[in-house]
N, C-alpha and C positions, 0 to 999 in steps of 0.2 A: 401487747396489753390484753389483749382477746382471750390468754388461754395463760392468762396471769405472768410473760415473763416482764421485768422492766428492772430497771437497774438494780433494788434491793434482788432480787429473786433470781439474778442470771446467772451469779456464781453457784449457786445451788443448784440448780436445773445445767451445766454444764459438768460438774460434778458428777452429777448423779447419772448422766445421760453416758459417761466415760465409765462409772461402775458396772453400768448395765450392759454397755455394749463387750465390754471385758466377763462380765458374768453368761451374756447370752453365749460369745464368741466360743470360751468356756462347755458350755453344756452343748453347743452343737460338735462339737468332735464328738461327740459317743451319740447323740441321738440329732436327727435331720429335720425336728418338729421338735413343738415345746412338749407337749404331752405323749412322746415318742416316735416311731417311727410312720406315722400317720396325718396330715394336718386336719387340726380342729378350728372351733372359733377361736381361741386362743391365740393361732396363726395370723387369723387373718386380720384380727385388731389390730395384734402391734406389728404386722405390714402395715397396714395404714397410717401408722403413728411412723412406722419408720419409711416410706419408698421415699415422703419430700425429702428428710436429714439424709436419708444415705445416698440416693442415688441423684437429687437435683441442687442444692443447697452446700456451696462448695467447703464451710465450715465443718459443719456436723459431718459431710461424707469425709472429710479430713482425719478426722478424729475416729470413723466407724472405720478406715483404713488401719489407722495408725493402732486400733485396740485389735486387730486382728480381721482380715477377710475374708471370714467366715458370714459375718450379720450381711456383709454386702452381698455373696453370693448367695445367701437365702433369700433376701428380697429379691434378686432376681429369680431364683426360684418359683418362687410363689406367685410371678405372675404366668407360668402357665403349667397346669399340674396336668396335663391331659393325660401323660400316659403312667399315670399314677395308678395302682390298683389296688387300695386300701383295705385292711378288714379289721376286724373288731380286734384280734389279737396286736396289734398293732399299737395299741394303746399302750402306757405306763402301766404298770401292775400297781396298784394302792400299797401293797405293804414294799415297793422297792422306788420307793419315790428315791429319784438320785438327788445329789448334796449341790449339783449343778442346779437342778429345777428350785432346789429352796435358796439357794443363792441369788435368786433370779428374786424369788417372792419376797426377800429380807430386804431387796434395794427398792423394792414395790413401797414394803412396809417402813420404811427408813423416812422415805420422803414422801408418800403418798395418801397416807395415813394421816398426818400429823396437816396438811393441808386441807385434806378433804373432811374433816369432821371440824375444824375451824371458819370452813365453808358454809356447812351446814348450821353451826350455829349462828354466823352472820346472818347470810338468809335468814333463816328465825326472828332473828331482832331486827329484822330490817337494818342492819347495819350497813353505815358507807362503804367500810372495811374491812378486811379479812386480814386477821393478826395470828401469827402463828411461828411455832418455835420449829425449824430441821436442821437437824446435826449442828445444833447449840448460835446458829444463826435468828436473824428473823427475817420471817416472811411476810409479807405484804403484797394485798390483792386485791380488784375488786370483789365481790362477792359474785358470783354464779348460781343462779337459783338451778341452771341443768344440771350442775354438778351435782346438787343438793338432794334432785331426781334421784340420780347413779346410786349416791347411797343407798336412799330410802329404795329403788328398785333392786339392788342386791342385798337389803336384808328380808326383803320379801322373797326372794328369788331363793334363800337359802331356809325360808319356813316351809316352802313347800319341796322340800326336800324330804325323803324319808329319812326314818329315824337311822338307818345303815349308812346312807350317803351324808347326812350332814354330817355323821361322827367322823369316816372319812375326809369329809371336806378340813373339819377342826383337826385332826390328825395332821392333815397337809399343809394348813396354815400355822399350828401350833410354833410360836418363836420367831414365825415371822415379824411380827410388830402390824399385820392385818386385820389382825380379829380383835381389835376395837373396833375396827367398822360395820362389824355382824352386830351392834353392842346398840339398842335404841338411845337415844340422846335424849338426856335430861331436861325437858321442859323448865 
């Protein structure tokens, strides 16, 4: 109930958790990081979000198996990059964003999206609830005023971007189903 899963909400968050590990599994056969050959922050989030499911939690590392063994040997990865020796070419190139990195961001934007700005309006109203529509289901939550944070901190986060990198950024997320959440919410 912490992090909103409970009986409405687990078949979706099981779902979506088998999209993603299928889409990551996916984009690591050609690149060893999400943002290419280098790790970034990007990395290191969703290891955090993934070392309990994949590597301690005998469900979810079931299933991180079963979509392909790639996401489990990246988390092990990522816990120790010492002899890693990264540079700046190592990055994604902006105009050769691969269809693996936006597959990744569409399963973001599918279910991520659509909870998290339903979030934020609860918080707003003070509401007990958090009522929201993914992948033609309903979701149900308590409200989370941190979460509410995360938005309102990444649409700040993408104002002080230059005018070259946020067109980039929109470029990257365009079709994901993300960029509502660059999008201020209607008082």
């Amino acid at each position: 109930g912490m992090v909103g899963s409970n009986d409405t909400t687990a078949e979706i968050i099981e779902e979506s958790y088998c999209r993603f590990l299928s889409a990551f599994n996916e984009h690591l056969k050609s690149y060893p990081f999400l943002m290419g050959h280098r790790p970034g922050a990007s990395d290191f989030a969703v290891a955090g979000q993934l070392t309990q499911l994949v590597q301690f939690d005998p469900t979810p590392m079931a299933l991180s198996l079963k979509a392909g063994g790639r996401v489990f040997a990246w988390v092990s990865t990522l816990e120790d990059l010492s002899g890693l020796e990264p540079s700046h070419a190592d990055w994604l190139q902006r105009d050769a964003i691969p269809t693996s990195l936006k597959s990744l961001l569409a399963e973001m934007g599918r279910v991520y999206t659509p909870v998290m700005l339903a979030n934020e309006q609860a918080v707003a109203k003070k509401a007990e609830r958090v009522d929201a529509v993914v992948d033609g289901k309903r979701w149900q939550q308590r409200p989370f005023p941190y979460q509410a944070k995360c938005v309102r901190w990444l649409r700040e986060a993408r104002t002080q971007l230059t005018t070259p990198e946020r067109e980039a950024l929109d470029t990257l997320l365009e079709g994901s189903g993300l960029e509502p959440i660059f999008v201020e919410m209607n008082s």
